[in-house]
C-alpha positions in Angstrom: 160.3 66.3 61.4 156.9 67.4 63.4 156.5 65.0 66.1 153.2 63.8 66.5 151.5 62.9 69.9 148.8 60.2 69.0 150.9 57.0 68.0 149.7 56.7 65.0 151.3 57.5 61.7 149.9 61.0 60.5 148.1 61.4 57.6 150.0 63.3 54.3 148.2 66.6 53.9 147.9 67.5 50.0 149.4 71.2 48.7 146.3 73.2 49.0 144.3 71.2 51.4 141.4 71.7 51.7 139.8 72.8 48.6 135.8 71.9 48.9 134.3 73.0 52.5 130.7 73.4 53.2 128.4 74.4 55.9 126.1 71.7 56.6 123.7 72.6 59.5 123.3 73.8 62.8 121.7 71.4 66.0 120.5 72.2 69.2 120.6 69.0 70.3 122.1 65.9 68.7 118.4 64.6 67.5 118.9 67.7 65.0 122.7 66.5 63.9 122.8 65.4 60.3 122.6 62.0 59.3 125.8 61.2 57.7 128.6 58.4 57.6 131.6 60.7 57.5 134.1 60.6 60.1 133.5 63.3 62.4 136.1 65.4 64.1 135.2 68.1 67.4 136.7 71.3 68.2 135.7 72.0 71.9 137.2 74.2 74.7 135.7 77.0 76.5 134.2 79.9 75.2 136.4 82.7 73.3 139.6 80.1 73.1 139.8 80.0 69.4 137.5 77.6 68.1 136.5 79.4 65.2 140.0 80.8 64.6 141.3 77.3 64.1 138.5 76.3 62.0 139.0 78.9 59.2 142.8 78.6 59.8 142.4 74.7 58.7 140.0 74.8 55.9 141.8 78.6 54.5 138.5 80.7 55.1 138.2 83.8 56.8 133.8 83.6 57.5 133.5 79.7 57.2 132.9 80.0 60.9 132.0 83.4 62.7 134.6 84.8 64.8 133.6 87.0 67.7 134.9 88.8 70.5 132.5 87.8 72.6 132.8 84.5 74.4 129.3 82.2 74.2 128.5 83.3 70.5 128.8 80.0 69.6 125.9 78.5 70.9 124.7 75.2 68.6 126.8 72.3 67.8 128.0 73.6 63.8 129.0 70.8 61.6 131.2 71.5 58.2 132.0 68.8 55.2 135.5 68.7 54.5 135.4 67.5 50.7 133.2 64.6 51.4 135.9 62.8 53.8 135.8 64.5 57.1 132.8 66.6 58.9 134.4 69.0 61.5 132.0 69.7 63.9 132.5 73.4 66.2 130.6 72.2 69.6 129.5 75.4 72.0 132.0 76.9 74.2 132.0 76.3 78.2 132.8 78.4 81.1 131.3 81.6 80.2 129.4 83.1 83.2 127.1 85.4 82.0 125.5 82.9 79.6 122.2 82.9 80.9 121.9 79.3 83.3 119.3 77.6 81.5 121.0 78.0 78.5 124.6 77.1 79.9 122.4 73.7 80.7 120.9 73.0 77.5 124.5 73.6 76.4 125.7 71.2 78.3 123.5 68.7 77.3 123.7 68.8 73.5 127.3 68.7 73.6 127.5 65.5 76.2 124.8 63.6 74.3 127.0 64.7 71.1 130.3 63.4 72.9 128.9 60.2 74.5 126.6 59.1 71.9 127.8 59.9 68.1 129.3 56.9 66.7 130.7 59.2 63.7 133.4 61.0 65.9 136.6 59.9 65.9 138.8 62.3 66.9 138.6 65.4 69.5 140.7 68.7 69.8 140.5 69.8 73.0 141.5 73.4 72.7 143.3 75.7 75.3 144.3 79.3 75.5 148.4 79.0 75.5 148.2 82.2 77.6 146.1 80.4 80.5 146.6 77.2 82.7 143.9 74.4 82.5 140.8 74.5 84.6 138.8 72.1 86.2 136.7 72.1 83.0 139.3 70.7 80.4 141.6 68.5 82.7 137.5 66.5 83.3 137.2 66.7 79.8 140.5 65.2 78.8 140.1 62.5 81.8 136.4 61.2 80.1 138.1 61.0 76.7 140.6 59.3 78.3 138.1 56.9 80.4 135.8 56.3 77.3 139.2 55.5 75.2 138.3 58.6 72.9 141.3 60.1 70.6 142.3 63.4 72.0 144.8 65.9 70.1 145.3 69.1 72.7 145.5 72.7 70.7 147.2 75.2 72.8 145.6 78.2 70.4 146.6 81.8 70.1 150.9 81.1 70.2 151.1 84.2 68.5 150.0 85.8 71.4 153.3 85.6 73.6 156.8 85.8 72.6 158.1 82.9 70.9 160.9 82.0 73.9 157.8 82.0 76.1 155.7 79.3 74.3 157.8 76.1 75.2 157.0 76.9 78.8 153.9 78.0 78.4 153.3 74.4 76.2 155.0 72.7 78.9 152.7 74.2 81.9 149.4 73.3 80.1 151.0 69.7 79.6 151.4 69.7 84.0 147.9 71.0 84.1 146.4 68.0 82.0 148.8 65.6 83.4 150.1 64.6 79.9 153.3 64.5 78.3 154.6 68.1 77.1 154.2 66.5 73.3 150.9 66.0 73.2 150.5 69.4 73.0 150.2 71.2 69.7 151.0 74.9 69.4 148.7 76.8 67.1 149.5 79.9 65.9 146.3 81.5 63.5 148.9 84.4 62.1 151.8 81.8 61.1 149.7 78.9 60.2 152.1 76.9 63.1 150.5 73.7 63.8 148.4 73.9 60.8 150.0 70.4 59.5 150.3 68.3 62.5 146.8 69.1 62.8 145.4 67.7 59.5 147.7 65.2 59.5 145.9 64.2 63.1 142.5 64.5 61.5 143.2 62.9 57.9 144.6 59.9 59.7 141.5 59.2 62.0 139.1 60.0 59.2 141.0 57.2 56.9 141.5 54.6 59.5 137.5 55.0 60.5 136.6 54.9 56.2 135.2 51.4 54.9 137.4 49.3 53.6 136.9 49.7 49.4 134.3 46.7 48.1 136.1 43.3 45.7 134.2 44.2 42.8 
């Protein structure tokens, strides 16, 4: 059986899943988000971790969002309907020094007013490379979600890219970075699909425990 880190129950994930996925919009700035009631799930981490690798991974796309090899191509806050139950939202990457300042700052910004202030979003993956330890960046990130009681599911992305004896201690040093428990880290392999499951289950579960409760007709 998977484990699952959150304490809650995860969600079954259909043969198939997903099958409807659209781009919705782009925003600079969360004044520009969409207006929708949809449960909303983030993907953030710094730039060039895998973002956009784990998006098409989950929805089976290869272009739904555009890979690059250039960290800070991702530079708005992306949001995607997931067959009308679940908007996954790609937020800009951080930590990528040649980003021009002022636009490393506006950055910032959209994505804190996003985090702090969008009542939709119920779930964050905080993505890290599995080759690298944390930084300064995601053990402050992990420590507000933590503060602000948000839901955080940590993606160690790109497994397939060290040996498979190396990934339990490279899972297990990324869980001493954070200060969290060496479960609560989800491998994710784009190549093998590993960690696919446990991460839909993750978001299917938050998405139906924040739906309305069905009206007595």
């Amino acid at each position: 059986m998977s484990r699952f880190p959150l304490n809650i129950r995860p969600a079954d994930v259909p043969d198939g899943f997903p099958g409807r996925v659209a781009f919705v919009k782009s925003a600079a700035s969360l004044a520009q988000a969409p207006h929708s009631v949809l449960p909303e799930v983030c993907f953030c981490g710094r730039s060039n971790v895998g973002k956009s690798t784990l998006l098409n991974t989950l929805c089976n796309r290869k272009q739904l969002a555009r890979v690059s090899s250039t960290p800070g191509r991702t530079q708005l806050l992306n949001f995607f309907n997931v067959q009308d139950i679940v908007s996954l939202v790609d937020l800009p990457g951080y930590g990528w020094a040649k980003t021009p300042k002022a636009m490393q700052a506006s950055w910032g910004t959209a994505i804190r007013d996003y985090l702090r202030d969008r009542p939709q979003l119920v779930l964050n993956l905080l993505l890290v490379d599995i080759r690298r330890d944390p930084g300064d960046e995601e053990r402050n990130l992990l420590a507000w979600f933590q503060d602000t009681g948000q839901p955080c599911l940590v993606v160690a992305t790109k497994a397939d890219k060290v040996a498979a004896n190396q990934r339990r201690t490279r899972v297990a040093a990324i869980a001493r970075g954070l200060g969290v428990p060496a479960d609560d880290v989800v491998p994710f392999a784009a190549t093998s699909r590993e960690g696919r499951e446990i991460i839909w289950g993750a978001i299917l579960a938050f998405a139906e425990a924040a739906a309305p409760a069905p009206q007595d007709a």
